[in-house]
C-alpha positions in Angstrom: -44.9 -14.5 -46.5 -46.5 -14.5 -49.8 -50.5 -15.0 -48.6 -49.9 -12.6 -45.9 -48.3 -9.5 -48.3 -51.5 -10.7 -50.7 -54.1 -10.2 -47.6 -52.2 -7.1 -46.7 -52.5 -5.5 -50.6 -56.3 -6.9 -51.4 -57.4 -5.7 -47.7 -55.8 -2.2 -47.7 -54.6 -1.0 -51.1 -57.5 -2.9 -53.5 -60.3 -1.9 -50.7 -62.2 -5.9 -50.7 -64.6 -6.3 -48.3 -62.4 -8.7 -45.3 -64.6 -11.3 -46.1 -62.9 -12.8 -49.8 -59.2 -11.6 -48.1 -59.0 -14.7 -46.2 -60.6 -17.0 -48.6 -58.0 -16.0 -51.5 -55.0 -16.5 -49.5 -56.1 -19.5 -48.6 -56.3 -20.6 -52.0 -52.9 -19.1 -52.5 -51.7 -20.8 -49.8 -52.9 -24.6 -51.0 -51.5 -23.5 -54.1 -48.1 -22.7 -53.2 -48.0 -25.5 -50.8 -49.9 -28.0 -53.0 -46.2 -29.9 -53.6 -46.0 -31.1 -50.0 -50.1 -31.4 -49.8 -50.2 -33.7 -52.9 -51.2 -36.8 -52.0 -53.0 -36.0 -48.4 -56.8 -36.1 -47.9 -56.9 -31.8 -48.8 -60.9 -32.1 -48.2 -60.2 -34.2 -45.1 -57.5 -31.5 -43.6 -59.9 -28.5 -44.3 -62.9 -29.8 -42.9 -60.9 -30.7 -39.2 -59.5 -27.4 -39.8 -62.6 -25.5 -40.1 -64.6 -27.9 -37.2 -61.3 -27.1 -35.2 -61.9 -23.3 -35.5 -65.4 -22.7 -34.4 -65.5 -23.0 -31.1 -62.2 -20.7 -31.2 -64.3 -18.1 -32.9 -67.4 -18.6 -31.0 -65.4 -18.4 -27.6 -63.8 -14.4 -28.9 -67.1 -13.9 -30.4 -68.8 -14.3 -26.8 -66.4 -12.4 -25.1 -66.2 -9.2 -27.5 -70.2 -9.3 -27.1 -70.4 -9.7 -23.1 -67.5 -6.5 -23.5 -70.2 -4.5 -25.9 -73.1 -5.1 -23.2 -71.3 -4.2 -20.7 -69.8 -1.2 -21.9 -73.3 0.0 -22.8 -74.9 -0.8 -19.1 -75.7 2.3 -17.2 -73.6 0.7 -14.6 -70.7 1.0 -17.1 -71.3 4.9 -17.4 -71.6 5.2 -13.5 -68.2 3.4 -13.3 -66.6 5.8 -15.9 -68.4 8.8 -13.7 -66.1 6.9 -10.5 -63.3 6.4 -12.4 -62.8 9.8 -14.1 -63.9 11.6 -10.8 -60.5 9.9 -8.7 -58.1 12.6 -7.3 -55.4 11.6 -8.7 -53.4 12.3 -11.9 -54.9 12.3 -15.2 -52.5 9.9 -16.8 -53.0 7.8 -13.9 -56.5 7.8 -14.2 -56.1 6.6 -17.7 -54.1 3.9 -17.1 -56.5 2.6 -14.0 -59.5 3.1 -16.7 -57.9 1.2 -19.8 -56.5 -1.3 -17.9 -60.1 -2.0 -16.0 -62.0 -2.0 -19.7 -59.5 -4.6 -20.7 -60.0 -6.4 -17.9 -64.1 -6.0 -18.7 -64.2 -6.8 -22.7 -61.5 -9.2 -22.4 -59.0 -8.3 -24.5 -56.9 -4.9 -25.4 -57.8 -4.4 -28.9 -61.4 -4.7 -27.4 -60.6 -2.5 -25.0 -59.5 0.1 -27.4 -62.3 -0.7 -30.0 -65.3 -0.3 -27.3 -64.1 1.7 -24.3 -61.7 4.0 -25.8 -64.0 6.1 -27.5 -66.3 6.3 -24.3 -63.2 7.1 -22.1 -61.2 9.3 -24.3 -63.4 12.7 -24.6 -63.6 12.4 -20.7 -59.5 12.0 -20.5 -59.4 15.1 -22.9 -61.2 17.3 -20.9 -59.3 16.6 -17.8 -56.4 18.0 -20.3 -54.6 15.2 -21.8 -53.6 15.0 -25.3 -55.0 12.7 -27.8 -51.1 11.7 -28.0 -50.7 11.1 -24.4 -54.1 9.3 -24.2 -52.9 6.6 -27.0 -49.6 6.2 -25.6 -50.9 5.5 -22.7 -53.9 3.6 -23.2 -51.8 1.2 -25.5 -49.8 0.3 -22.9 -52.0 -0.4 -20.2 -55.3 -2.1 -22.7 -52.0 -4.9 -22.0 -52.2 -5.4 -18.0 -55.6 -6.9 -17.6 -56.8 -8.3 -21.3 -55.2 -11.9 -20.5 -57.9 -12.9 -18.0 -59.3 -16.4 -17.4 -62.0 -15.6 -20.0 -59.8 -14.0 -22.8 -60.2 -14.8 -26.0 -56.7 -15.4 -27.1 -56.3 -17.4 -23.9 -59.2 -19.6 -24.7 -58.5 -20.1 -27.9 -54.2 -21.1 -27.0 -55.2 -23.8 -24.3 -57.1 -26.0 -26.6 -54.2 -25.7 -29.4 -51.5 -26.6 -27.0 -53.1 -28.9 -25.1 -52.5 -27.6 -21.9 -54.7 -27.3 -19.1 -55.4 -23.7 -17.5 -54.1 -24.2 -14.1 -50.8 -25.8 -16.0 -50.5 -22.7 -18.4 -51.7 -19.5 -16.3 -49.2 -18.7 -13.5 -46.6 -18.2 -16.6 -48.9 -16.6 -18.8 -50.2 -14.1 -15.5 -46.4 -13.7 -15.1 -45.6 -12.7 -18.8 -48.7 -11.1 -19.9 -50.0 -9.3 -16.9 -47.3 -8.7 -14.0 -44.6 -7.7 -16.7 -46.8 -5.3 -18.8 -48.5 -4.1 -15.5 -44.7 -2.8 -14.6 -44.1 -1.4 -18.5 -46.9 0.7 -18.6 -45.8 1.9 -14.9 -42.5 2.9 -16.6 -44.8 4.4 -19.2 -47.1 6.6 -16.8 -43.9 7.8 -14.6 -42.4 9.2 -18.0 -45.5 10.5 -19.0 -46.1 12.4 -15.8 -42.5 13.8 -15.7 -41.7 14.6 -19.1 -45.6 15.2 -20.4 -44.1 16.7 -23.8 -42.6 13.9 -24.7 -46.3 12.2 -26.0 
């Protein structure tokens, strides 16, 4: 709990660039667990570590970038045009539009990092709140970001050992097919009771 309260106060309160954050908890963090380290090949343990996480950061690295090319492709913006031009419901028409950027850039914070800002001036002019617009759009960047090609998900298959067509149908189950139906529950509310965003 320590290293993470540390990141948390150098990160936000002291202002350090992200970059030392990590580096200086780790430090903390052989420090305060040097006791049950002592002994153990330290050098050895970090360099697996660090060969172990490239290819976990090179995988999310390739996905956030395929998500930032696509979302500046002129077939992105004619998308947007299609999507924002459905008959239907605003707050349904976000939902369909955050959930399908998730699905595209491969994960919801992504979603909300790269699409958002393209999507959200159209949403407000169709007359939905900033308010509703986040409420909304947190809920369904959730239904589509666990794809095949997700980061997180290629990054968790490795670490547990498990083979994608072992691990999926649960993680479809849990991370898609139950958030799909939250942020259903979310858009019903929103259309009924729209003051309540």
């Amino acid at each position: 709990m320590v290293p993470m309260a540390l990141l948390f106060l150098a990160f936000n309160p002291l202002k350090l660039h992200i970059v030392p954050c990590p580096v200086i908890c780790n430090i903390l963090t052989i420090g305060l667990f040097w006791k049950q380290l002592h002994g153990k090949d330290l050098k050895g343990l970090l360099s697996k570590d660090a060969t172990e996480s490239v290819p976990m950061t090179m995988s999310v690295s390739a996905v956030t970038g395929f998500g930032t090319i696509i979302t500046t492709s002129a077939a992105f913006q004619t998308m947007l045009d299609v999507l924002t031009g459905i008959n239907a419901h605003p707050v349904i028409i976000c939902w369909i539009s955050i959930a399908l950027l998730a699905f595209l850039t491969g994960g919801c914070s992504t979603c909300q990092l790269i699409g958002l800002p393209l999507i959200a001036p159209r949403l407000e002019a169709m007359g939905l709140s900033l308010n509703m617009i986040h409420r909304v759009s947190t809920f369904a960047s959730t239904n589509l970001d666990t794809m095949l090609y997700c980061g997180s998900v290629l990054m968790l298959l490795p670490m547990s050992h498990l083979k994608l067509k072992d691990a999926y149908p649960a993680m479809f189950i849990t991370t898609v097919l139950s958030t799909t139906i939250g942020t259903a529950a979310v858009v019903l509310v929103s259309i009924l009771f729209p003051g309540l965003a």
